[in-house]
C-alpha positions in Angstrom: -30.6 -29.6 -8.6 -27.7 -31.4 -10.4 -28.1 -29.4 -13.0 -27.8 -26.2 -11.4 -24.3 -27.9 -9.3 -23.1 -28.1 -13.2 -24.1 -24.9 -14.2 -22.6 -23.0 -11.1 -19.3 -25.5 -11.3 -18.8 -23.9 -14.6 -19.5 -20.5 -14.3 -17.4 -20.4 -11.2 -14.4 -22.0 -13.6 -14.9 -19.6 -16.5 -14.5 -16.6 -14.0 -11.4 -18.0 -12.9 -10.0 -18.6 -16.0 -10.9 -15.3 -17.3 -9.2 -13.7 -14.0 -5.8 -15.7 -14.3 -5.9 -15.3 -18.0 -6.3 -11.3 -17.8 -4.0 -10.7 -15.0 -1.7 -7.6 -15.3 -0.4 -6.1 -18.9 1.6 -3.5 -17.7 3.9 -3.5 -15.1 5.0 0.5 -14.0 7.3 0.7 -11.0 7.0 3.5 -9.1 9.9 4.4 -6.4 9.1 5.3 -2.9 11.1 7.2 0.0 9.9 6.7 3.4 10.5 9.0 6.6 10.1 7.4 10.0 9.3 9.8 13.4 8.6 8.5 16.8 5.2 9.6 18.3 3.3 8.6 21.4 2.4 4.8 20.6 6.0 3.9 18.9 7.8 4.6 15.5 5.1 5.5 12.2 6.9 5.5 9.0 5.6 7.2 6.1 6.2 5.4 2.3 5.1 8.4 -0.5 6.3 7.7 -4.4 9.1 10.6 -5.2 7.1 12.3 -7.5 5.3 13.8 -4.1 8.5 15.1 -2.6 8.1 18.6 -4.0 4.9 18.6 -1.8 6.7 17.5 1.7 8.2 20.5 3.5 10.4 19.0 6.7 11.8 22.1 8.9 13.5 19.5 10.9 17.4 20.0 10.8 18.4 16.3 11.9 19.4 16.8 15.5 17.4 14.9 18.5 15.5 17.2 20.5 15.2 17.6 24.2 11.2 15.7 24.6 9.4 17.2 28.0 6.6 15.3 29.5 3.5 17.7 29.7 2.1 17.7 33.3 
């Protein structure tokens, strides 16, 4: 039973040296905008990287708009 304590001690050490020691080699930053609208349950904000801009078409024009409650 000791022996297998040892033998788990270590393996659970090698693992975590081998996962701090590989970590990250590259580091890429990537930009993001983010647009914010209100809906029914508060405020969702979208964050998309740039290069996806050229795929988001928003026909808003900026102004607040008059909100009527459905009956």
């Amino acid at each position: 039973m000791k022996a297998t304590k040892v033998t788990f001690g270590f393996l659970v050490s090698v693992l975590t040296a081998l996962l701090f020691l590989s970590g990250c080699k590259n580091r890429e930053v990537i930009q993001y905008k983010k647009i914010s609208f209100a809906d029914t349950n508060g405020v969702t904000t979208v964050y998309y990287p740039i290069t996806m801009e050229k795929d988001i078409v928003m026909p808003d024009d900026g102004k607040a708009k008059l909100m009527l409650v459905k009956p």
